[in-house]
ZATIDO-355775 format. One record per residue (C-alpha): residue number from 1; residue in one letter; x negated, y, z negated. Coordinates in Angstrom, 1 decimal. Last residue first. Layout:
<recs>
REC   seq   type       xx       yy       zz
REC   NUM      a        X        Y        Z
...
</recs>
This chain:
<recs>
REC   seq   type       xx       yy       zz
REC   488      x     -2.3    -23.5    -25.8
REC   487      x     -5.8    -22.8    -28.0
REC   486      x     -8.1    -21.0    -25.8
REC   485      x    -12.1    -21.5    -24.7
REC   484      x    -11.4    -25.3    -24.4
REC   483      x    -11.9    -25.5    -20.6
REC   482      x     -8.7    -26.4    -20.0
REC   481      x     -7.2    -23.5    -22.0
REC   480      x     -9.5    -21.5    -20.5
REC   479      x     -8.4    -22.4    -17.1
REC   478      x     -4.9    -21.9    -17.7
REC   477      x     -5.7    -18.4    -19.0
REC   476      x     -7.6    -17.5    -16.2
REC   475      x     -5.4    -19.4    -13.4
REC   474      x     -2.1    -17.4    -14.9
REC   473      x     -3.8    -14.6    -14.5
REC   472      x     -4.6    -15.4    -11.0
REC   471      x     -1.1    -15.9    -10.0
REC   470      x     -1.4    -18.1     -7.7
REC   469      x      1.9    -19.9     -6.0
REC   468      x      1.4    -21.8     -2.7
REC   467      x      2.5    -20.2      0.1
REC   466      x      2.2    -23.5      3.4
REC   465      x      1.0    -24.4      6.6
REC   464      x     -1.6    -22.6      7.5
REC   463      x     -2.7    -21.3      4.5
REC   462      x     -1.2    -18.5      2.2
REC   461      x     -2.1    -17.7     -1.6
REC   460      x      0.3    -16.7     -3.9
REC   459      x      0.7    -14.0     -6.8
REC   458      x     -0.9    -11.2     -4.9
REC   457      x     -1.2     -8.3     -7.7
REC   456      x     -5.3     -8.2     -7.3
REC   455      x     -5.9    -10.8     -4.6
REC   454      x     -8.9     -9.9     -2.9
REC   453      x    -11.8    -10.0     -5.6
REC   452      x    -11.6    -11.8     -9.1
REC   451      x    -14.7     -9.7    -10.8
REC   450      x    -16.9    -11.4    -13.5
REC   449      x    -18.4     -8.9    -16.0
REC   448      x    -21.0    -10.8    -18.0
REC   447      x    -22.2     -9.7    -21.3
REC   446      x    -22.2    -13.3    -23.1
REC   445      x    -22.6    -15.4    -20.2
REC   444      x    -20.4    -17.3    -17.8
REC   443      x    -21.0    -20.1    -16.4
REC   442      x    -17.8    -22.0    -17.1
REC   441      x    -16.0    -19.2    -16.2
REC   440      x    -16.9    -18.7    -13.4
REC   439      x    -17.1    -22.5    -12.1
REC   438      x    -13.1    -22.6    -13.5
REC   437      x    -12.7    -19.3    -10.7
REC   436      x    -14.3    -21.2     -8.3
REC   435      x    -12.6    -24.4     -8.9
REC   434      x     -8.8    -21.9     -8.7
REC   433      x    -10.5    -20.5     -5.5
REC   432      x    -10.6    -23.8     -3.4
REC   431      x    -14.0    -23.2     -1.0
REC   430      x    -16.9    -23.0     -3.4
REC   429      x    -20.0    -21.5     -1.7
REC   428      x    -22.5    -20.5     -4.0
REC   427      x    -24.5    -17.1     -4.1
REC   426      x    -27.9    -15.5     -5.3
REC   425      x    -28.2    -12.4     -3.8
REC   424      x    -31.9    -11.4     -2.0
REC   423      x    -29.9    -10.1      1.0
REC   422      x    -29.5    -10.8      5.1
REC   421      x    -28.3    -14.3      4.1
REC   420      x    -24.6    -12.3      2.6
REC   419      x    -24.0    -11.4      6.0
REC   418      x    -24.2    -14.7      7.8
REC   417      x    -22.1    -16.3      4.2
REC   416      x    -19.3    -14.3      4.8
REC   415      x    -19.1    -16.0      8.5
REC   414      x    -19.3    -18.9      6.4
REC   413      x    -16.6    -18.4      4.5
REC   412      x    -14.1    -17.9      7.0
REC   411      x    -15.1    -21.0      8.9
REC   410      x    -14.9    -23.2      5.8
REC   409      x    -11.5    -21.5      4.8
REC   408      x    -10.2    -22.9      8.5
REC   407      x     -8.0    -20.3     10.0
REC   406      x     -4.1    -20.2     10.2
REC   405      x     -3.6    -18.5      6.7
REC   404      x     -7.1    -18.4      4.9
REC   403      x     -5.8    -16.0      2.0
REC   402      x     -8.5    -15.8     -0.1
REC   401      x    -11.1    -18.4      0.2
REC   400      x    -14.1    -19.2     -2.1
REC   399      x    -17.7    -17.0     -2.1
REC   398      x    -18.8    -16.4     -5.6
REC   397      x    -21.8    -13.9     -6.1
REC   396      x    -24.2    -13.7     -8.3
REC   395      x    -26.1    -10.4     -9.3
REC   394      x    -23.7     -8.4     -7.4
REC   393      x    -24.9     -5.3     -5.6
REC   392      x    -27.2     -6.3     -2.3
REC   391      x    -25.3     -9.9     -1.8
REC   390      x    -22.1     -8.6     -2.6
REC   389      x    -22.7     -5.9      0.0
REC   388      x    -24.2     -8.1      2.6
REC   387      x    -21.1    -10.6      1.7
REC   386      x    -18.8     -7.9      2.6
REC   385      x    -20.4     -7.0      5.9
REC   384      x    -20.2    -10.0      7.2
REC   383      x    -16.9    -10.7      6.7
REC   382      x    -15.8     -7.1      7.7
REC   381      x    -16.1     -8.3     11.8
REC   380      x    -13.4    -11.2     11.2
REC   379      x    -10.6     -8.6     11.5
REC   378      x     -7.3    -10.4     10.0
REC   377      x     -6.3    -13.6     11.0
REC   376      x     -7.7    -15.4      7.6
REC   375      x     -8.2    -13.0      4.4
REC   374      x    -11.6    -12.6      3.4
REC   373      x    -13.0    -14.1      0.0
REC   372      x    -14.4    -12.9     -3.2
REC   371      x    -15.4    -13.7     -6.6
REC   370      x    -18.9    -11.5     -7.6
REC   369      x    -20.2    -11.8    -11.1
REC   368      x    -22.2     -8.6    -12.4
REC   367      x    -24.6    -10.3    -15.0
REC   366      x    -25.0     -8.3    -18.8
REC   365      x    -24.0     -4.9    -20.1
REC   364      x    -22.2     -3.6    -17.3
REC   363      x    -21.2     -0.3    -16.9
REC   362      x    -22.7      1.2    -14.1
REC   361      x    -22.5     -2.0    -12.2
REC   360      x    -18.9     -1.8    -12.7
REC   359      x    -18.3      1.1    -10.5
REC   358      x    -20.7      0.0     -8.1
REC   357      x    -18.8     -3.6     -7.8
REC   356      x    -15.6     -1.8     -7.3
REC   355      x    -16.7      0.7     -4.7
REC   354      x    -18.6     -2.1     -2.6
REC   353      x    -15.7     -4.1     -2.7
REC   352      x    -13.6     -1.2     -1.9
REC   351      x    -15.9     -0.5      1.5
REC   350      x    -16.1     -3.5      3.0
REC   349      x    -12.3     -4.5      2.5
REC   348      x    -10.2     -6.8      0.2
REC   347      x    -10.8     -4.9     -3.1
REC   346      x     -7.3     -5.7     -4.8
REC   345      x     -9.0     -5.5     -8.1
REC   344      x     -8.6     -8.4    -11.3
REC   343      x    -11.5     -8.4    -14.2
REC   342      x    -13.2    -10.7    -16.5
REC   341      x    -15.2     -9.9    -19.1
REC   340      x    -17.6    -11.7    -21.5
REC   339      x    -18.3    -12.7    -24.7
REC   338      x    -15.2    -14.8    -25.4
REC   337      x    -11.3    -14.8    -25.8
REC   336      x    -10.7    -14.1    -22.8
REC   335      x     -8.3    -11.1    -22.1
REC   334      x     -7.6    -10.5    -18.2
REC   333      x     -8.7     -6.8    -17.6
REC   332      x     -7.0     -5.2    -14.4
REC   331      x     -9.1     -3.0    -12.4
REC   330      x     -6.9     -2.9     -9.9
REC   329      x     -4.2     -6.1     -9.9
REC   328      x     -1.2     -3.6    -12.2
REC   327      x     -1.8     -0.3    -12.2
REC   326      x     -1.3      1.2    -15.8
REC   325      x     -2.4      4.7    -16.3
REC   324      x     -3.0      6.0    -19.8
REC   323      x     -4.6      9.6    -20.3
REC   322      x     -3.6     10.9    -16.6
REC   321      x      0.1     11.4    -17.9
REC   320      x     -0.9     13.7    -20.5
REC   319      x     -3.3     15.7    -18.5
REC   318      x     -0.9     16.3    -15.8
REC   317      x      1.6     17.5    -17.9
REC   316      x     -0.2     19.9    -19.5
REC   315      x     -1.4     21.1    -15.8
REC   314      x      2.4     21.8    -15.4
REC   313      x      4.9     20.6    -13.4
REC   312      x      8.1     22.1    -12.9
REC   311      x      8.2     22.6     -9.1
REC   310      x      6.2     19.9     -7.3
REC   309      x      2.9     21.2     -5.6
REC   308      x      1.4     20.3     -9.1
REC   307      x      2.2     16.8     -8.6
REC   306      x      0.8     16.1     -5.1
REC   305      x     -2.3     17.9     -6.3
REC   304      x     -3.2     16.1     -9.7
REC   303      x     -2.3     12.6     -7.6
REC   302      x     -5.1     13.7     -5.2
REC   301      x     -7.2     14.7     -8.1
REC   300      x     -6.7     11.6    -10.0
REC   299      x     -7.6      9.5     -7.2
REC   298      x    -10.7     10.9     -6.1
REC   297      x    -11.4     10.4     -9.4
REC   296      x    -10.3      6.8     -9.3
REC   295      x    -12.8      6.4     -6.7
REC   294      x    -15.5      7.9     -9.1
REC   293      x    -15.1      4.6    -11.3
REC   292      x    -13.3      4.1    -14.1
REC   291      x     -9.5      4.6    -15.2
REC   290      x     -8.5      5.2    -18.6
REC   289      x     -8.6      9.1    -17.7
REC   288      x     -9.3     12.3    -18.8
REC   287      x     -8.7     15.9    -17.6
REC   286      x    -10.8     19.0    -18.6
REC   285      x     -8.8     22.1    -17.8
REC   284      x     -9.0     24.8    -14.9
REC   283      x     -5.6     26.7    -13.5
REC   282      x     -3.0     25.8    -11.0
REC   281      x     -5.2     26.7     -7.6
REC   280      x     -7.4     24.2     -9.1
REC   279      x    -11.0     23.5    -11.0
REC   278      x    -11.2     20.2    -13.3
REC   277      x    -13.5     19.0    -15.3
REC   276      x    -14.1     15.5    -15.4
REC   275      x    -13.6     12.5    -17.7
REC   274      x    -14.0      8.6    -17.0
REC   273      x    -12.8      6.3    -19.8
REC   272      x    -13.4      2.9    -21.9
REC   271      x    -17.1      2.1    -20.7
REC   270      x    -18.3      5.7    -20.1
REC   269      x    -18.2      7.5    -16.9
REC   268      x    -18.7     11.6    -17.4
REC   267      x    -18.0     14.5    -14.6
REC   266      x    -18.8     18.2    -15.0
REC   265      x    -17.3     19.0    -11.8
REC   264      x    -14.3     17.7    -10.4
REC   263      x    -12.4     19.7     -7.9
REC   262      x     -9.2     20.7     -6.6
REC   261      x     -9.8     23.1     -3.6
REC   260      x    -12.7     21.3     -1.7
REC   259      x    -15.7     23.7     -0.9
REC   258      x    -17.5     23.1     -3.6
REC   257      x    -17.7     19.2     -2.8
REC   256      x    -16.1     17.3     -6.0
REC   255      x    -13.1     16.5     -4.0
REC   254      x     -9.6     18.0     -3.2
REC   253      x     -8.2     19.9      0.0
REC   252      x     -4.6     21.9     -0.1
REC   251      x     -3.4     22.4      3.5
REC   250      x      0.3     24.1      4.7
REC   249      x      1.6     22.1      6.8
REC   248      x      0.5     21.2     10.8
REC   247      x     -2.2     19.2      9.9
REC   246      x     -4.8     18.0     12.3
REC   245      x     -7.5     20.2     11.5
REC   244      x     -6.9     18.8      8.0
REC   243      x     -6.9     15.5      9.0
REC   242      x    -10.8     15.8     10.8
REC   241      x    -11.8     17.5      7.3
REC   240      x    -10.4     14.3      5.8
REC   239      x    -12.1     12.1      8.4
REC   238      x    -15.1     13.4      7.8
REC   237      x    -15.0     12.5      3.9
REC   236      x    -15.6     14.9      0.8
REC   235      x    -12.4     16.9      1.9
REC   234      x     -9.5     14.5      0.9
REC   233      x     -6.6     15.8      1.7
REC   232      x     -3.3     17.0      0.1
REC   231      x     -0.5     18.2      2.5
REC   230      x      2.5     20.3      2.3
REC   229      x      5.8     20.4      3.9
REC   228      x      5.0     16.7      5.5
REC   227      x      5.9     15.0      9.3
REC   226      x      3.1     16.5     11.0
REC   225      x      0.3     15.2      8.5
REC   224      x      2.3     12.0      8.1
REC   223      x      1.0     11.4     12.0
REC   222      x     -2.4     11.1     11.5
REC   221      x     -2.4      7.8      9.8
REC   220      x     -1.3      6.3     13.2
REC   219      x     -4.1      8.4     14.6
REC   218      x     -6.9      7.0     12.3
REC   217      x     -5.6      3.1     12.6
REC   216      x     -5.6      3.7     16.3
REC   215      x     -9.2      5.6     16.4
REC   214      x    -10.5      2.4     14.0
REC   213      x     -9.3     -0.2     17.4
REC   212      x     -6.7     -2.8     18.5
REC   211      x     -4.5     -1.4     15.3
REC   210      x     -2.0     -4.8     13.7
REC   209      x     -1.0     -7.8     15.4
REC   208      x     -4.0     -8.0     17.6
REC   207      x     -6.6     -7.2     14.9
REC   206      x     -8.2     -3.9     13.2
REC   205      x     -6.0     -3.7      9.3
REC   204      x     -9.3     -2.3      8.2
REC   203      x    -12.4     -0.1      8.3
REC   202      x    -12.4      2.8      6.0
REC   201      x    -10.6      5.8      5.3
REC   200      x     -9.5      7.6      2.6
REC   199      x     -7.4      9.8      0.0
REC   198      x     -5.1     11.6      2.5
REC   197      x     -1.7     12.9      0.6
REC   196      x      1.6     14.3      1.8
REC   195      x      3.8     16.4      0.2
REC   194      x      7.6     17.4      0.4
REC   193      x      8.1     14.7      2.9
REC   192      x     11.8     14.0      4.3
REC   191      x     11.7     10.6      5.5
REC   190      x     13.3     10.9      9.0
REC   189      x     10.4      8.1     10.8
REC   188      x      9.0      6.5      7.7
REC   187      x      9.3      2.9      9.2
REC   186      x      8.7      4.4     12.7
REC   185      x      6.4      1.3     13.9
REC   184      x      3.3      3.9     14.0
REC   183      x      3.8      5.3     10.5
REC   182      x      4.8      2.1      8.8
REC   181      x      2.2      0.4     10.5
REC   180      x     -0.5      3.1      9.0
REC   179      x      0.9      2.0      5.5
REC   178      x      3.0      5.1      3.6
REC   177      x      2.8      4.3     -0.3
REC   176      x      6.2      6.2     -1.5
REC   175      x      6.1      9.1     -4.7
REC   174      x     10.1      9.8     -5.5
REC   173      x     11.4     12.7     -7.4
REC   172      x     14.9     13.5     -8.5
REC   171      x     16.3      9.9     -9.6
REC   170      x     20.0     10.1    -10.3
REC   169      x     21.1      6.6     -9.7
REC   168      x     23.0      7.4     -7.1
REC   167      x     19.8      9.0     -5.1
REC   166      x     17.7      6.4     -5.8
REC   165      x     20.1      3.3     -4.3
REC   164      x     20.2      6.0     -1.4
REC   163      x     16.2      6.5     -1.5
REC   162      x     16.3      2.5     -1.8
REC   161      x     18.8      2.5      1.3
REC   160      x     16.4      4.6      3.1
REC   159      x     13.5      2.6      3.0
REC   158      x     15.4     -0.7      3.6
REC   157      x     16.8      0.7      7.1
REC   156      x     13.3      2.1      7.8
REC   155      x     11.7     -1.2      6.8
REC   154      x      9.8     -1.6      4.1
REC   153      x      6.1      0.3      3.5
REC   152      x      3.6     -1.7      1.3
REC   151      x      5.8     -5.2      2.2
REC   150      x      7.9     -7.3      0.3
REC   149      x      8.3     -5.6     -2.9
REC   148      x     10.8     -7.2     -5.3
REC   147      x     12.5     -4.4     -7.5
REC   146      x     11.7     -3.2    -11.3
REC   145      x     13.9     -1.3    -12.7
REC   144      x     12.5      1.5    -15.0
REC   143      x     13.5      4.6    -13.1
REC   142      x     13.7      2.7     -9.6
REC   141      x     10.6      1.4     -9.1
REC   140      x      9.7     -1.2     -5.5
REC   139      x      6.6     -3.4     -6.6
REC   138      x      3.4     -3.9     -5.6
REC   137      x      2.5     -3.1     -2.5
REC   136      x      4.5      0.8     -2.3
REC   135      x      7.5      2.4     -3.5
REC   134      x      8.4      4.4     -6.3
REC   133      x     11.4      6.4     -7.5
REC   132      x     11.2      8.6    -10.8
REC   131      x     13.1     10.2    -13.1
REC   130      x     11.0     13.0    -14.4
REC   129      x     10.7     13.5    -17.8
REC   128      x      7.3     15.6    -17.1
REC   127      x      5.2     13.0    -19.0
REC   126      x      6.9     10.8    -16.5
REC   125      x      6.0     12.8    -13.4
REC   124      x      2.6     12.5    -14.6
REC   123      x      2.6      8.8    -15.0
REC   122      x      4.4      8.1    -11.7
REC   121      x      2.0     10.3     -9.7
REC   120      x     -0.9      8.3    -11.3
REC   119      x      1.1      5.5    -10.2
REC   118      x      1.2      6.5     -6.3
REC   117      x     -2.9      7.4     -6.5
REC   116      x     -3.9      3.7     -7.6
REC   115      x     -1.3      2.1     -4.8
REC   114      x     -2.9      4.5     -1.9
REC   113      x     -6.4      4.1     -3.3
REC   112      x     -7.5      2.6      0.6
REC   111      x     -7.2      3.2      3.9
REC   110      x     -4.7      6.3      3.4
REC   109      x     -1.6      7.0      3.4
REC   108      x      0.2      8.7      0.1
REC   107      x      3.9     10.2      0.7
REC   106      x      5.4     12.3     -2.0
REC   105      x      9.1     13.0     -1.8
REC   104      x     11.2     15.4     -4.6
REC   103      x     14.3     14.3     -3.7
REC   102      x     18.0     15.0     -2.0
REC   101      x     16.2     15.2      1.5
REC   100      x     15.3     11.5      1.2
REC    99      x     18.9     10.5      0.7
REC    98      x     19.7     11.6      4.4
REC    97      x     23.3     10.6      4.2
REC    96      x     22.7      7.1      3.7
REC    95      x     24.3      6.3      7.6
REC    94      x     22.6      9.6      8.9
REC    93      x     18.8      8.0      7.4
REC    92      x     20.1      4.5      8.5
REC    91      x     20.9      5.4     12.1
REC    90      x     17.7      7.8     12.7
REC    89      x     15.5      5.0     11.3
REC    88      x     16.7      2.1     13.7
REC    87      x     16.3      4.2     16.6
REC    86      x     13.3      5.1     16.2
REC    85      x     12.5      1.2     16.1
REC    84      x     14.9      1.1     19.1
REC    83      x     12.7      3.2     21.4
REC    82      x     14.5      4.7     24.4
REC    81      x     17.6      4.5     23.5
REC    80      x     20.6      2.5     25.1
REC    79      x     23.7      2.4     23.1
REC    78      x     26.3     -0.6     23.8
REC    77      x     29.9     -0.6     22.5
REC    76      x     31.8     -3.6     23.3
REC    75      x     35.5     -3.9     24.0
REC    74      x     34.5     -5.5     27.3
REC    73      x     32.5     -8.4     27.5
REC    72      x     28.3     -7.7     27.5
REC    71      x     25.3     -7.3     29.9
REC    70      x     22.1     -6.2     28.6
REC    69      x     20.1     -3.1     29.5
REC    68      x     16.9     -2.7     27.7
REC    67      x     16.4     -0.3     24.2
REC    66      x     19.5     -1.7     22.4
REC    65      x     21.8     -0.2     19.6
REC    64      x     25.0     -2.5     19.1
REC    63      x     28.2     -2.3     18.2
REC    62      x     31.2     -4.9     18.0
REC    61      x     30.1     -7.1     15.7
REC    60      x     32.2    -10.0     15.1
REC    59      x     29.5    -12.8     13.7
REC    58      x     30.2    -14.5     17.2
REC    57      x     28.9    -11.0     18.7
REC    56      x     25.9    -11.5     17.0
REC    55      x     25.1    -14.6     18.2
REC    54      x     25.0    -13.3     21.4
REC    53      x     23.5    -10.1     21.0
REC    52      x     20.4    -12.6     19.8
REC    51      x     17.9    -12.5     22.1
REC    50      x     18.2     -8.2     21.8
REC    49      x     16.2     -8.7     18.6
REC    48      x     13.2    -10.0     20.3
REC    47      x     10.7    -11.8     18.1
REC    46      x      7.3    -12.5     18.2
REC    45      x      5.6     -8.9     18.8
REC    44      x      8.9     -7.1     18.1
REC    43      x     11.7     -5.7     20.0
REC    42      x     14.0     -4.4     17.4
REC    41      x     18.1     -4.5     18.4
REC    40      x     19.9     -3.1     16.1
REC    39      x     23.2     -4.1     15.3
REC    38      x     25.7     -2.0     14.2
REC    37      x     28.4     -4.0     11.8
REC    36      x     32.3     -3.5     12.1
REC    35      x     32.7     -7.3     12.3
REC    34      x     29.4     -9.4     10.6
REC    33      x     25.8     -8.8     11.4
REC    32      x     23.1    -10.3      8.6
REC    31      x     22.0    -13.1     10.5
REC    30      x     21.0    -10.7     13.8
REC    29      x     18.5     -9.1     11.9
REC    28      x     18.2     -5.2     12.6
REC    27      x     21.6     -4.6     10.6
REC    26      x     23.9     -1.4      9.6
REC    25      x     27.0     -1.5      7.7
REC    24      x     30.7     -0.2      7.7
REC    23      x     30.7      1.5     11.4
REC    22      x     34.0      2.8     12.6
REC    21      x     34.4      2.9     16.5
REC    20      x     35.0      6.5     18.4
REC    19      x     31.6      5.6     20.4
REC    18      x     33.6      4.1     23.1
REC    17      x     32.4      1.6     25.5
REC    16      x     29.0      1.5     27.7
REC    15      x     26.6      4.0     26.6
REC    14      x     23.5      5.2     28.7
REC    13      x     20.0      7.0     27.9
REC    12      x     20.8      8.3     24.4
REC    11      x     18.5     11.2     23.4
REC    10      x     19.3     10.2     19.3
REC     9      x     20.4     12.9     16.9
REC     8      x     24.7     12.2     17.8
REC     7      x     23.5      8.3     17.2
REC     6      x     25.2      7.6     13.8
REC     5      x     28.4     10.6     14.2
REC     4      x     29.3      8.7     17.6
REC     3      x     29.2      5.2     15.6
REC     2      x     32.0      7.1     13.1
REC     1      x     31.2      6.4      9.6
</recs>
């Protein structure tokens, strides 16, 4: 493709060279250019791509897309933009031949129930027969292949080579977890939304390499709301109603408020199953779910209305693919053998820890055991607040180390502990997770519900100078083996 044919959407501030040069592959790390390559030039918060024009231009490339003037030899072509991270998304959605445009798109942001929400999609849209594309913190879906996920919302030249990679391989509708930095670092920038969905929000990702303040993180949400042909919010919470002022699409609410236009009424929580009826522009039915908890109604109803705004889908449908859904580190059962339970969730923030441990206080038939740490280099102001919460819900609460990264566990664990004083709860401090876990387990009792905090799908656990591999399934069943609750 033509470089002229690449950049003809961008306001280009100055071009030095010809435009008339063919372009065979697209990079934004400097590693991966070669001859007939455009390289993008990303200014980050630790790295600068335009640093490395030189190197570059050793690999052969000819072309590159900058956002600051740079001097280079002649027979070079050099595009100045504005804002390369724009940039960057323009390029790859014309070099893929806007895939996203080909597909049924949902896009789900929100603080949290972003991951829960995108599988429900996945499950109705497969009782449908749909073919279907995901993205999000777990893994990368295409059909049934499984790809590696590196972060909740890649990079906007990875984005749209997965809806490419969808597109050839004849998948018709794709459901994508959009992150608040994907928003605000253009990631999603030329992603062709058919629906948009607001479940939450809730205090988090607030630190210097992420939003400097809660209005930030809100606004940055905000923009999938002017970027999407239809939008489903959350109306039970002020900043849904906020979002929905906001919106410049067409508006379908949900909740259990009367007011909301998908709602669940009638609702029941047992052990094995949650039920509720439901009331929506597509007809009234009772829907039921493996999933627990009132958050995974919220759930349910925002994956009911991103689903029903796609063409073909029925409220059949929908209650069919609600019956079984699999999300793999939320709620997640590891089998023990013995009297008790253990459970895997991803609840890393104030407010998902306290919806977890509610949910399974309900339910519980003996102690409500509370694992938990707080990531290191993220907001310190949650740590508090999440052992207050342990400390009022839990009936024992385990405080160990998540992910620590450059920060002392000790440190991180005992600004948990300031919040977790201001209760009644009985705790221990145990700072390596895998001993915590074993102490779990070897004090359990028959009825206890023990709850793995922080880590749900995470399969590693990053200090500050190393990734160690933990798999916390794999810690469970190693540990009963070593405790001799499990035969090898």
């Amino acid at each position: 493709m033509l470089l002229r044919e690449l950049v003809k959407d961008l306001e280009i501030k100055s071009v030095q060279g010809s435009l008339d040069i063919n372009i065979e592959s697209i990079a934004y790390d400097s590693r991966k250019t070669k001859q007939d390559s455009l390289f993008v030039c990303i200014e980050g918060t630790v790295v600068d791509g335009h640093m490395y024009i030189s190197d570059a231009i050793l690999n052969g490339t000819k072309a590159f897309l900058v956002q600051k003037h740079i001097d280079v030899p002649e027979g070079v072509t050099v595009v100045e933009i504005e804002d390369t991270r724009y940039g960057l998304a323009c390029v790859s959605d014309a070099f893929f031949s806007h895939p996203s445009s080909k597909i049924n798109l949902v896009g789900i942001t929100g603080t949290k129930g972003k991951t829960t929400t995108t599988y429900m999609v996945k499950s109705i849209l497969q009782a449908a027969e749909h073919k279907i594309g995901l993205i999000g913190t777990v893994a990368n879906l295409i059909g049934d292949e499984i790809l590696y996920a590196t972060r909740t919302t890649p990079e906007s030249f990875d984005l749209q080579s997965l809806f490419g990679e969808m597109v050839e391989k004849k998948v018709d509708s794709a459901v994508i977890e959009v992150s608040s930095q994907g928003l605000e670092l253009h990631r999603v920038a030329k992603c062709d939304f058919d629906v948009g969905v607001f479940t939450n929000f809730s205090r988090d990702h607030i630190g210097p390499r992420e939003h400097a303040t809660l209005e930030d993180y809100f606004n940055a949400k905000a923009k999938l709301f002017k970027m999407c042909k239809q939008a489903v919010i959350n109306i039970d919470s002020e900043q849904g109603k906020k979002m929905a002022e906001l919106a410049s699409c067409k508006v379908y609410t949900y909740g259990i408020c009367e007011a909301a236009d998908i709602r669940a009424t009638d609702i029941v929580k047992e052990t094995e199953y949650t039920s509720f009826y439901l009331t929506s522009p597509w007809g009234n039915t009772s829907i039921r779910t493996n999933l627990q908890g009132n958050f995974n109604i919220y759930n349910a109803l925002a994956a009911i209305g991103s689903c029903c705004l796609i063409p073909g889908i029925t409220l059949e449908h929908v209650k069919e693919g609600l019956k079984n859904v699999n999300v793999p580190g939320r709620m997640e059962t590891v089998p023990t053998d013995g009297n008790y339970s253990v459970l895997i969730d991803y609840a890393h923030t104030p407010d998902s820890l306290e919806k977890v441990l509610s949910t399974v206080k309900e339910f519980a038939k003996g102690r409500v055991v509370s694992l938990f740490g707080c990531g290191g280099d993220r907001d310190p102001g949650k740590r508090p607040l999440m052992g207050e919460i342990s400390g009022k819900i839990a009936d024992f609460s385990i405080i160990t180390s998540d992910n620590p990264r450059t920060e002392e566990p000790e440190k991180i664990i005992n600004d948990i502990e300031a919040g977790i004083t201001k209760t009644n709860g009985k705790y221990i401090k145990i700072t390596d997770r895998r001993q915590a876990i074993k102490f779990a387990l070897e004090n359990a009792q028959d009825g206890d519900i023990i709850i793995l905090a922080g880590k749900g799908h995470e399969t590693y656990q990053q200090f500050k100078d190393k990734t160690v591999h933990f798999d916390e399934r794999e810690v469970v069943d190693e540990l009963l083996v070593e405790l001799g609750r499990r035969k090898k």
